[in-house]
C-alpha angles and dihedrals in degrees: 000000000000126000095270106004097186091071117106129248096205131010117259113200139185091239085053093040099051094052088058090057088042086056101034113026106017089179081078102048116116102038136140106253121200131170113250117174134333129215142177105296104004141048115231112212130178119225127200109199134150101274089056133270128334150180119238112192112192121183114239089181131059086224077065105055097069094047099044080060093048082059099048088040097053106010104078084045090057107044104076091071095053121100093221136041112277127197097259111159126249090192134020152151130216113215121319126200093253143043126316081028109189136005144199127189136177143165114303103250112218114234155084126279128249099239085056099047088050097044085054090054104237118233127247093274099035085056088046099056093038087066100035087061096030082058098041083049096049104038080052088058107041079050098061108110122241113252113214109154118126097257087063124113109240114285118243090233117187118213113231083252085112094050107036093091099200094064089038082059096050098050095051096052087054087051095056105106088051098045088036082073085069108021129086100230105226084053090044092043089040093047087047091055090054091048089055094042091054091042089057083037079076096210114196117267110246116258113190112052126204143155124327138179083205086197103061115149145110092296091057098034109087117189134192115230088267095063095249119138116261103173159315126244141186115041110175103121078059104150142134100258137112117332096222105072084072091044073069087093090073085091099021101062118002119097111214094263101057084050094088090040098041085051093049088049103045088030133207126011129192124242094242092047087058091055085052090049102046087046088051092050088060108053095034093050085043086057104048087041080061099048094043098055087049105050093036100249099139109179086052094050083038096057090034084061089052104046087055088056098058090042081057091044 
């Protein structure tokens, strides 16, 4: 992981970007182009155009490019067994030889993130709701067969490196000085002795994989003010790999009142999956604590805090 990984490593812009749609998805050409939100590896622009609004995700780093074409190649396969919108692209490019070098857009999905629906402290019912779709979402999901046949396009496949927690351990140790810039060090040291309790805990490796949105937290979770689920976005760690990197939104996102609904809904979980959740939770929250500090978002930063405190606690 670099220094500060989130930096780009070349500028996207609208006038850029909107020569690659004029190019690539002419339906889209024409449009009014603003910048919306930018993450590690892509820029999220809105676009305004005739047929309605849409997103338009652009890589701004090469790490970005094979797994934006993991998600146009399996998303919109996968999307029709899902209960809520997800954000499968209508249009897309795979890498170019130049800069932006690749696209995907799809339909702008209506709702409230995770991390502000967490910081304004939803009510019982709202909770409730929140883990009774988030587990009907994500049992949907873990429940999608492989599919492996030769017509197939290549499976994203994730080697067991994320959940071997050993490894997990050692590699966040080796990430402390940097993580030490936006993160608060009894959290980060704290977070760093659970690590180390669950890696001599042993858990089971996973053996079935299945589908994963390997990202799922309170930044990719989008609710209506009912606390229904009303989508998911950004899947671009898509992969096969071990369901419980996305159970890690047992402390991510769940209040404690959506934990007894969501669990009803998704159904049962293995000792040995919890510990790998758990473990998951803290390095990806300790991650995206990191991030936030440093690029001034501070609700996220403030409900990634938070979620690394229930995973302590």
């Amino acid at each position: 992981m670099a220094d500060a990984p989130w930096v780009p490593e070349w500028e996207v812009t609208p006038a850029a970007v909107e020569a690659l749609l004029a190019a690539h998805a002419p339906a889209l050409a024409g449009g009014t182009l603003r910048p919306l939100a930018s993450g590690w590896d892509n820029l999220a622009l809105t676009l305004d155009h005739p047929g309605g609004r849409a997103i338009v995700r652009v890589p701004k780093r090469r790490i970005a490019l094979a797994l934006l074409a993991a998600e146009l190649d399996w998303l919109p396969r996968l999307a029709p067994h899902l209960p809520v919108a997800c954000s499968a692209p209508r249009w897309g490019v795979r890498g170019l030889a130049e800069a932006p070098y690749a696209f995907a857009a799809y339909p702008f999905i209506a709702g409230t993130p995770g991390h502000d629906l967490l910081a304004a402290d939803p009510p019982a019912a709202v909770a409730e709701a929140m883990g009774r779709s988030l587990g009907r979402f994500l049992g949907d999901l873990h429940r999608i067969p492989v599919d492996r046949s030769p017509g197939a396009p290549p499976l994203p496949d994730d080697g067991p490196e994320r959940s071997d927690l050993r490894a997990v351990l050692a590699h966040v140790r080796g990430l402390r000085p940097r993580l030490a810039r936006g993160v608060p060090l009894p959290l980060l040291d704290a977070c760093i002795a659970a690590l180390d309790t669950l890696a001599r805990s042993r858990p089971q490796a996973w053996t079935k994989p299945c589908w994963v949105h390997g990202d799922l937290d309170h930044r990719h979770t989008l609710f209506h003010e009912s606390g229904e689920l009303a989508g998911v976005i950004d899947w671009g760690d898509l992969h096969v790999g071990d369901p419980a990197l996305d159970l890690a939104l047992w402390w991510s996102v769940l209040p404690l009142g959506a934990r007894h609904s969501f669990q009803t809904a998704y159904g049962p979980v293995d000792a040995h999956s919890w510990r790998r959740a758990r473990a998951r939770c803290l390095v990806h929250q300790l991650y995206v604590l990191d991030w936030a500090t440093q690029t001034d978002k501070p609700t996220v930063a403030g409900v990634a805090r938070w979620a690394l405190e229930r995973a302590l606690g």
